[in-house]
C-alpha positions in Angstrom: 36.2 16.9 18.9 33.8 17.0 16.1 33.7 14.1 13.6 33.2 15.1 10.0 30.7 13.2 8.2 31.5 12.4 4.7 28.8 13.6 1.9 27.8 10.3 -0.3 28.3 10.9 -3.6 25.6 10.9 -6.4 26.7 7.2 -7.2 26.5 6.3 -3.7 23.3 7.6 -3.1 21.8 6.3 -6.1 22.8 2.7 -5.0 21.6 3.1 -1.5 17.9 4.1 -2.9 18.2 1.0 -5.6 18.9 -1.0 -2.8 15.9 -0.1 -0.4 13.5 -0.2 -3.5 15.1 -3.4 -4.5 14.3 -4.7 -0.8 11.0 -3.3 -0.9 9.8 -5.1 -3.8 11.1 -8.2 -2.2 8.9 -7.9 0.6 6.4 -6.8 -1.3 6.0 -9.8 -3.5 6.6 -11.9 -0.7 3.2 -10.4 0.9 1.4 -10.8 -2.2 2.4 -14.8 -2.5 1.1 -15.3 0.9 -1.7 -13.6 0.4 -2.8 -15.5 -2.8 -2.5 -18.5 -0.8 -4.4 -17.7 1.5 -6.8 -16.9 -0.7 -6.2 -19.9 -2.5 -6.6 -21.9 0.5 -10.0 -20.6 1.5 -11.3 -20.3 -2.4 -10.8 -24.2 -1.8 -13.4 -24.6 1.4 -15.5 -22.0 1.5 -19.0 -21.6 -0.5 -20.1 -20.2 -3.6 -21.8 -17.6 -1.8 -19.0 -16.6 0.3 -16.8 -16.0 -2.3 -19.5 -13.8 -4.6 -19.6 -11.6 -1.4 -15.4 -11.6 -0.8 -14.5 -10.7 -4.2 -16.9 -7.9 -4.6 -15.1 -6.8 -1.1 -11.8 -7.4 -2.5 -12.3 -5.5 -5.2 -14.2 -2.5 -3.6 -10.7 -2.6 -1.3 -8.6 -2.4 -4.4 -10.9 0.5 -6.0 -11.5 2.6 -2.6 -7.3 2.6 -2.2 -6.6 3.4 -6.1 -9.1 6.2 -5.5 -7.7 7.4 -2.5 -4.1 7.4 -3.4 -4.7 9.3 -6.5 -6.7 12.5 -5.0 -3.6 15.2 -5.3 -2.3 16.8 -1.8 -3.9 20.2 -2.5 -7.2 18.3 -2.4 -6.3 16.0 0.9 -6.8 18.5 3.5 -9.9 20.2 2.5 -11.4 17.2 1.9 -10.5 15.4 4.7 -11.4 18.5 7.0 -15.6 18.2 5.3 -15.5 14.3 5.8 -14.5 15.3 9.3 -17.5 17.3 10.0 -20.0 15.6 8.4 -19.2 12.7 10.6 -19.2 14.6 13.5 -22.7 15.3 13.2 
């Protein structure tokens, strides 16, 4: 015997993505709170010349994955497919 599966209805669906965004965001924030502890916590004992060197990595983190994230999907392959080869040498 077959079971029919009911179709959700636009409302339903529309909930059901509100809901996994809305748990998303949770867990995002959550991540970024423990995170800015931590960095909190070793802002508070490490040296000033530790932290001249992590921010500037921070940072080049935060600008490498903005700039990665925003090359288009047309560009992705093609580009991935060079950096390939030119590391394969």
């Amino acid at each position: 015997m077959e079971s029919k599966v009911r179709e959700q209805t636009p409302e339903e669906k529309r909930a059901k993505e509100v809901a996994a965004f809305s748990a998303q965001t949770r867990g995002q924030a959550i991540l970024l709170a423990v995170v800015m502890a931590l960095l909190l916590l070793v802002g508070a004992v490490a040296p000033a010349s530790f932290m001249s060197h992590f921010i500037v990595f921070v940072l080049s983190c935060f600008v490498g994955f903005q700039i990665i994230w925003s090359v288009s999907h047309s560009l992705h392959t093609p580009l991935m497919a060079v950096t390939n080869a030119v590391s394969g040498m």
